[in-house]
N, C-alpha and C positions, 0 to 999 in steps of 0.2 A: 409845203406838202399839199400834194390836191384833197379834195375829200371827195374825190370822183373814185371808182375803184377801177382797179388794173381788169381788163380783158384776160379772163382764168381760158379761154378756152374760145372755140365758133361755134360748136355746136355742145349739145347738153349729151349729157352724161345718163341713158337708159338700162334700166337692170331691174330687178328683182330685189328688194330689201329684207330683210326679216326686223321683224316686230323690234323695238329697240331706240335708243337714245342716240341723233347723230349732230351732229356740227356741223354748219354749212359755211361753207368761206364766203367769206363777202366783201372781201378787200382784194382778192383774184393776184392775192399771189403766193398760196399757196400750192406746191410740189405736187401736191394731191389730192387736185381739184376732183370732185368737186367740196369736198369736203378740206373742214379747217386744218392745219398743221403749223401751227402759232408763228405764221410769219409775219400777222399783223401785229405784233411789240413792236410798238415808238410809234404806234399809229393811231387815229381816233378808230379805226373800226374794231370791233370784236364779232366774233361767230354767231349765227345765227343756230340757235337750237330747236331743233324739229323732234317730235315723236310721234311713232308707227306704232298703234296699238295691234297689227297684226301686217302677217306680209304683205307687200305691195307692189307692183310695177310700178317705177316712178320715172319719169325725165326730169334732172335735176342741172339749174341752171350752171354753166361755167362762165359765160360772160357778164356777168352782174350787172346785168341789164333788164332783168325781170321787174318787172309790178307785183308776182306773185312766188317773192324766193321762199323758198328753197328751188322751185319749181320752174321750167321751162315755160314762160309764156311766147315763143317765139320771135323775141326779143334780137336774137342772133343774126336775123335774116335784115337788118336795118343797119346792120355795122358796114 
């Protein structure tokens, strides 16, 4: 098994958040990138937990390629 993570996506995932506790996937192969949905069991990775103490516009990475996950650091443009 690699411990590279699966390509969740090419580009990130932009919206509006509200305040709140999220998951981020970081094993890219989750249904419902950008965020976790436990398809990482049997694997070394687990989610990445982020909190928004108030709402936010964020870009949030799909390809797990970031330096700076949760978060888009344009990372996608080198695949």
């Amino acid at each position: 098994m690699s411990d590279e993570a699966e390509i969740g996506g090419t580009r990130p995932v932009v919206g509006e958040l509200a305040a709140g506790e999220y998951f981020w996937c970081t094993c890219g192969r989750s249904k419902n990138q950008p965020y976790c949905d436990g398809s990482h069991a049997g694997t070394t990775f687990r989610p990445q937990r982020f909190e928004l103490t108030e709402a936010k516009k964020c870009a949030l990475c799909t390809c797990k390629r970031t330096a700076n996950g949760p978060y888009c650091d344009g990372a996608h443009a080198k695949l």
